[in-house]
SETI-672589 format. One line per field, with one value per residue (C-alpha): x negated, y negated, z negated; residue number from 1. Coordinates in nm, 3 decimals. Example, Ala and Ser with C-alpha at 12.3 -4.5 7.8 and 13.67 -1.06 7.14 Angstrom:
// SETI-672589
u	[-1.230:-1.367]
v	[0.450:0.106]
w	[-0.780:-0.714]
pos	[1:2]
***
This chain:
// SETI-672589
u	[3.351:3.657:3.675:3.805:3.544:3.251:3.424:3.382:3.137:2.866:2.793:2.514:2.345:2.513:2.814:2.735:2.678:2.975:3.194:3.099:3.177:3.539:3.542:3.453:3.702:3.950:3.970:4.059:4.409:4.593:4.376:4.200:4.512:4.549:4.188:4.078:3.944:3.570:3.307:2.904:2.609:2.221:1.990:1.656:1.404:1.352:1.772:1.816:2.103:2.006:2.300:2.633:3.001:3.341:3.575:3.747:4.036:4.064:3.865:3.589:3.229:3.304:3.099:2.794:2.759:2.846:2.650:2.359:2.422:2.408:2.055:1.841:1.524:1.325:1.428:1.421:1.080:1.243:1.525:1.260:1.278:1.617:1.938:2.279:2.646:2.929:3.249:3.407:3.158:3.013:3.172:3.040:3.252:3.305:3.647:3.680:3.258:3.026:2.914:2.788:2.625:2.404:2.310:2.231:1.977:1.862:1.781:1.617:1.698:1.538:1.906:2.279:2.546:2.887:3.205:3.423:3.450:3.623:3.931:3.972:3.933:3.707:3.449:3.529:3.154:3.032:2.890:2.717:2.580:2.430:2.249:2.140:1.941:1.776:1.627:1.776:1.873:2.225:2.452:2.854:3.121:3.015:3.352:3.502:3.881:3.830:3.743:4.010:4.277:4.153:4.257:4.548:4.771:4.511:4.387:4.763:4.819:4.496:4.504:4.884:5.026:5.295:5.259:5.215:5.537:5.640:6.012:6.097:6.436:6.565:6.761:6.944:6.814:7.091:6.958:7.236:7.145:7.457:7.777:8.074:7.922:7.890:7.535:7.370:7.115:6.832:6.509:6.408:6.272:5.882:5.968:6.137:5.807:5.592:5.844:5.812:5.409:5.457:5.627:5.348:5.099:5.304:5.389:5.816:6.119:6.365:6.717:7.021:7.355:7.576:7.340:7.251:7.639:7.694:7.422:7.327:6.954:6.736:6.419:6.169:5.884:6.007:5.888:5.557:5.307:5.259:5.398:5.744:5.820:5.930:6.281:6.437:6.829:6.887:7.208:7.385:7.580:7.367:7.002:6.683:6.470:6.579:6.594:6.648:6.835:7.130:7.245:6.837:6.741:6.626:6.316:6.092:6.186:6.131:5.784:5.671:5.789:5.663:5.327:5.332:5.427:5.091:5.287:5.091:5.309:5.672:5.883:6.194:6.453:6.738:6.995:7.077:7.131:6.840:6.604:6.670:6.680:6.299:6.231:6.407:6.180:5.849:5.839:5.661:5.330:5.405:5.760:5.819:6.090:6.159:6.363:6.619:6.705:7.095:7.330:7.662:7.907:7.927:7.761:7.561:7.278:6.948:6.727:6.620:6.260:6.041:5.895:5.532:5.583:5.317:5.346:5.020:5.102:5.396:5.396:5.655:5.729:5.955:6.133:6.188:5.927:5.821:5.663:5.454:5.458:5.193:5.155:5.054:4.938:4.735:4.982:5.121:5.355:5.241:5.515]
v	[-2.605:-2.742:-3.063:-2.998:-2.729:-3.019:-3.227:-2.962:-3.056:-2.776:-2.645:-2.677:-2.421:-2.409:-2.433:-2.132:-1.887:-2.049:-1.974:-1.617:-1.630:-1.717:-1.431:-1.205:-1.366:-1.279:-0.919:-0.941:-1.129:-0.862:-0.678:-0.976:-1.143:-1.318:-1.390:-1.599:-1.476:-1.527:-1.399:-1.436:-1.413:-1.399:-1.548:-1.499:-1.802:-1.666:-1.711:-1.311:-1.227:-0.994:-0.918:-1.049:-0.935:-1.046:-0.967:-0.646:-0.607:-0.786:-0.655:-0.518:-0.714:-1.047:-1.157:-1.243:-0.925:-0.720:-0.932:-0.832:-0.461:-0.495:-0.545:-0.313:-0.230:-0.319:-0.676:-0.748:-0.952:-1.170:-1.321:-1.606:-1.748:-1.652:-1.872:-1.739:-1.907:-1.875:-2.026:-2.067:-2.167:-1.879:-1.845:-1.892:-1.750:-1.355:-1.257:-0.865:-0.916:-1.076:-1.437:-1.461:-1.765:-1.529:-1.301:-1.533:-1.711:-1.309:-1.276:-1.552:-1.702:-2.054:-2.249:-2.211:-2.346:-2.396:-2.436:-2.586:-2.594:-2.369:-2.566:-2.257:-2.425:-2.201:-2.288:-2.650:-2.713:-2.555:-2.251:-2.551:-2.693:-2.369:-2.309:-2.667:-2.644:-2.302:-2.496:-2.338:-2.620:-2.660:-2.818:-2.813:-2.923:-2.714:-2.594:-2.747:-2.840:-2.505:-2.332:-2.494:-2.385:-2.050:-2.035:-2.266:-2.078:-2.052:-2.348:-2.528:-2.341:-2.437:-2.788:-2.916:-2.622:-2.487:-2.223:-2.311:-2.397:-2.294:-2.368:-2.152:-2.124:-2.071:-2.289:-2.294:-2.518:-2.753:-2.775:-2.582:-2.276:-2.100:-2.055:-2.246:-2.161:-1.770:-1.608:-1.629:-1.366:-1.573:-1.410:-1.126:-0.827:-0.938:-1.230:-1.088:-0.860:-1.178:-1.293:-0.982:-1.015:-1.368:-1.183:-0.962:-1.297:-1.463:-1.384:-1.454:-1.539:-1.762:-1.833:-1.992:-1.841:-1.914:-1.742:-1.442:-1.412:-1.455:-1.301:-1.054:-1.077:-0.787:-1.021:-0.729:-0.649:-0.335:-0.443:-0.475:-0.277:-0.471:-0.520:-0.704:-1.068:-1.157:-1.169:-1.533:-1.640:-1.978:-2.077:-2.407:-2.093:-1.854:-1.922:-1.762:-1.724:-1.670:-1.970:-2.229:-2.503:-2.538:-2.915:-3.000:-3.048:-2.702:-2.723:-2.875:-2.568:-2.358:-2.480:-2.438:-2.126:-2.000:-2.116:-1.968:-1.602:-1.646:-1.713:-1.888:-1.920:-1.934:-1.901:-2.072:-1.928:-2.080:-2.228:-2.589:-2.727:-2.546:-2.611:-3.005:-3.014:-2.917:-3.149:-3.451:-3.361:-3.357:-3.005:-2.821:-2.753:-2.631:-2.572:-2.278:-2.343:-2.100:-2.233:-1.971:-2.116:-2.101:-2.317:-2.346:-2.618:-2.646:-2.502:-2.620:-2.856:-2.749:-2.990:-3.351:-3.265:-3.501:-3.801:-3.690:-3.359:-3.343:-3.071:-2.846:-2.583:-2.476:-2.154:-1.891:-1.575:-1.318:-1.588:-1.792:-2.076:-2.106:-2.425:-2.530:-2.849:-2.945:-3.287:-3.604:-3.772:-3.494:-3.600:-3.295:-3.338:-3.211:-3.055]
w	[-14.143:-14.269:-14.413:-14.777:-14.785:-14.692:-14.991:-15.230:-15.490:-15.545:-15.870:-16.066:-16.184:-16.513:-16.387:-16.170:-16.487:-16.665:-16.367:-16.410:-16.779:-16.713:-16.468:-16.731:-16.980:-16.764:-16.834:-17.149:-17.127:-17.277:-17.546:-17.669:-17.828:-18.061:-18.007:-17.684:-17.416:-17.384:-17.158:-17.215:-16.979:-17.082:-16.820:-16.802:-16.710:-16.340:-16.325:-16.307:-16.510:-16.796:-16.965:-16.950:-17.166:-17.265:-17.564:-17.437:-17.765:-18.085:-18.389:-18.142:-18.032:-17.929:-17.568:-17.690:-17.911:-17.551:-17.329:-17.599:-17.603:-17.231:-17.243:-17.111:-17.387:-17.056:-16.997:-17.424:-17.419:-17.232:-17.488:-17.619:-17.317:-17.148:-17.221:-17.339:-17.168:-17.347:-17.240:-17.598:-17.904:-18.063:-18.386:-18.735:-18.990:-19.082:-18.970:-18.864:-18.706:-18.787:-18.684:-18.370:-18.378:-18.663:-18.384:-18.124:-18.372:-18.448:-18.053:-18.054:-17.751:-17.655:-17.496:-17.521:-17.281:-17.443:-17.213:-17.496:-17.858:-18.056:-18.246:-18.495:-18.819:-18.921:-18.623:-18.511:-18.397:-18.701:-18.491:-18.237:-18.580:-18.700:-18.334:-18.354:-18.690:-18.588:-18.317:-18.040:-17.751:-17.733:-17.441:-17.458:-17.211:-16.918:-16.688:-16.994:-16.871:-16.707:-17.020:-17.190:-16.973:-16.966:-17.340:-17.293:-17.550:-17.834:-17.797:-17.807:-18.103:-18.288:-18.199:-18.240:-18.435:-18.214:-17.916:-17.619:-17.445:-17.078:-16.991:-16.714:-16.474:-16.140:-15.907:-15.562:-15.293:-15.446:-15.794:-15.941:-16.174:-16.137:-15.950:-16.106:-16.424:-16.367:-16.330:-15.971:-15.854:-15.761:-15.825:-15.590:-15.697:-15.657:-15.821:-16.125:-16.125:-16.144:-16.463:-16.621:-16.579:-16.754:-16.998:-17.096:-17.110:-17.382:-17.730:-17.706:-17.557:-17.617:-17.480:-17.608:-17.722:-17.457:-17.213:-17.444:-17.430:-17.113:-16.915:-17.205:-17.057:-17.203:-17.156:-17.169:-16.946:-16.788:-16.434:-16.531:-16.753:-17.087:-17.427:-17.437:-17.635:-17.914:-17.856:-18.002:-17.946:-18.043:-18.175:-18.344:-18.613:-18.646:-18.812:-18.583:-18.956:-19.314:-19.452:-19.111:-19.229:-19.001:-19.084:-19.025:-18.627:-18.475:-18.275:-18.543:-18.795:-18.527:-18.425:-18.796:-18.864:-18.479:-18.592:-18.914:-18.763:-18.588:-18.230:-17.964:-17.686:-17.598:-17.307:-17.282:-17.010:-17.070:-17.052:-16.903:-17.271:-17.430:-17.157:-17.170:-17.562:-17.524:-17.266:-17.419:-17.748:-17.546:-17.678:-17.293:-17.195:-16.850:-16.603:-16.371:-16.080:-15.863:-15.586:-15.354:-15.035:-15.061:-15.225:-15.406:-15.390:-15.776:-16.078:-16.367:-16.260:-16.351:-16.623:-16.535:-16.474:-16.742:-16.590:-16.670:-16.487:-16.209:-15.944:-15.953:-15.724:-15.456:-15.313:-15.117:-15.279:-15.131:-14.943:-15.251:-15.390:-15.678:-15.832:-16.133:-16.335:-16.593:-16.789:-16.587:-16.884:-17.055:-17.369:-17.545:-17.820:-18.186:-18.426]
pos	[1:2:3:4:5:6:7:8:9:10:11:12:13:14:15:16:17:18:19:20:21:22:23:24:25:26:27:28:29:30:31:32:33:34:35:36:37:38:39:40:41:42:43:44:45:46:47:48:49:50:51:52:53:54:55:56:57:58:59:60:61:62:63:64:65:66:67:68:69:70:71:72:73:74:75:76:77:78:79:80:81:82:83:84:85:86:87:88:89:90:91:92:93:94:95:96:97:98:99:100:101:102:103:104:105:106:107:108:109:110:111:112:113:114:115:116:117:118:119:120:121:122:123:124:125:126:127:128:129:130:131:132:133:134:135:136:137:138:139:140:141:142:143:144:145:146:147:148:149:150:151:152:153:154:155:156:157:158:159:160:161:162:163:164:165:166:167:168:169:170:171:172:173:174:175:176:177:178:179:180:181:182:183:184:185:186:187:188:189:190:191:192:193:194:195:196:197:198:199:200:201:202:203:204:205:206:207:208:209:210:211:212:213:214:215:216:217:218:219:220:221:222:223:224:225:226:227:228:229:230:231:232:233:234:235:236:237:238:239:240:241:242:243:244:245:246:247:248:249:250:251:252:253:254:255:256:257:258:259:260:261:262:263:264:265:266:267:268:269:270:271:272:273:274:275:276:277:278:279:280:281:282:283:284:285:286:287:288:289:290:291:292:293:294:295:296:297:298:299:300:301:302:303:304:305:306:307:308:309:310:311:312:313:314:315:316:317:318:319:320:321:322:323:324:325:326:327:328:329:330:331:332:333:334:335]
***
């Protein structure tokens, strides 16, 4: 056995059934939006898993009302006794279904694991509370960081009103993004397919004049199967919204009125001047390098990578590698 394998901590039980709940979530990245992703799994007291679910598209049965349905008439009597994991709180409110905090309390089940809360200001522990004072035996916080960064996007947008923000470019082996300032063919074409897939995960796109002018990039998803971004130029003479304020600063007015057109995340491609003006305001959740291994003897040098950047994963793709930068400090910069 290898050593990092004997160092790996083994899950607890809990953890176990909340690891398959974010397995289930999974499968509904790209019909459950704007909606998280959740998944749900019923246990019964002898640990057999009874029923389990996850939100499949927005305005349908959340997880727990699936994992419920899954059920079999059978297996029913067992509910008093069975508990219910859930890796984002059950909600509380009436939206397009019913609460299902309401139905868990219906079932009658005797425990319910949480992975996180829900920051939704409609649910913000309230749907914890109302399981609580039925009597039903509540713990939260299980996979939590996990569960959180499953929903990374919603939860950005809930919490610090903005979308979540990936800056995203490509570089030589030099640290130059183009060639004497004209455009460089970088990306293969498996690595243009994994951009496009990105593409399809978040809600728009944003690049700045000179390289909408330049490169005349259709920033669309056409290499991969799922709905295209919001398409966003940003310009110093031309306004992205009616009613921008061009002699106010841009990325402030931007985050508001992102948030308020119900946009939870944003990619930024580019270019050199747009890229930095986002990371000198602290306005990133996450960086995506991808690294060719040529180089030029002069171009435009790619962004000064924020001091709190920590490298979370390196990896070769098609030749090329490709690297990914989250927060060091957990900080993330509010609107």
């Amino acid at each position: 056995m290898r050593l990092k394998e004997q160092n790996k901590r083994i899950m607890t039980t809990d953890e176990q059934y909340m690891h398959r709940c974010l397995q289930l979530a999974r499968n509904g990245m790209q019909n459950a939006k704007p909606n998280p992703m959740v998944g749900a799994v019923i246990v019964a007291a002898d640990g057999r898993i009874i029923g389990e679910g996850y939100h499949v598209r927005c305005g349908e049965g959340h997880a727990e009302v699936n994992a419920f349905a899954s059920v079999k008439p059978e297996d029913e009597h067992l509910l008093p006794e069975a508990t219910i994991y859930v890796s984002l709180e059950p909600c509380s409110h009436y939206g397009k279904t019913p609460p299902c905090a309401d139905l868990i309390i219906k079932k009658g089940v005797k425990r319910c694991v949480v992975g996180c809360v829900d920051p939704f200001a409609k649910v913000m522990g309230r749907g914890i509370k109302k399981l609580q004072d039925a009597g039903i035996e509540v713990k939260v916080g299980v996979l939590e960081a996990e569960c959180r960064k499953l929903n990374k996007r919603f939860i950005t947008y809930n919490e610090h009103r903005r979308p979540y923000i990936l800056l995203k470019w490509a570089e030589t082996a030099n640290h130059y993004i183009d060639n004497h300032g004209k455009a460089l063919a970088i990306s293969t074409a498996y690595t243009r397919m994994l951009s496009h897939k990105l593409r399809a995960e978040n809600d728009a796109i944003l690049v700045g004049r000179v390289t909408d002018e330049r490169e005349k990039p259709q920033l669309n998803t056409r290499d991969w199967a799922g709905t295209s971004p919001r398409r966003i130029v940003l310009s110093s003479k031309l306004p992205v919204f009616e009613g921008m304020d061009m002699t106010q600063p841009a990325l402030p007015q931007l985050m508001q009125w992102l948030y308020e057109e119900k946009c939870q995340s944003l990619i930024v491609e580019g270019g050199r001047t747009t890229l930095q003006s986002f990371i000198d305001a602290g306005l990133w959740d996450e960086i995506r390098i991808e690294t060719a291994p040529i180089t030029v003897d002069d171009g435009t040098v790619a962004p000064e990578m924020p001091k709190e950047a920590k490298l979370v994963s390196r990896k070769e793709c098609d030749g090329n590698i490709i690297s990914l930068w989250e927060r060091s400090n957990g900080r993330v910069m509010d609107v």
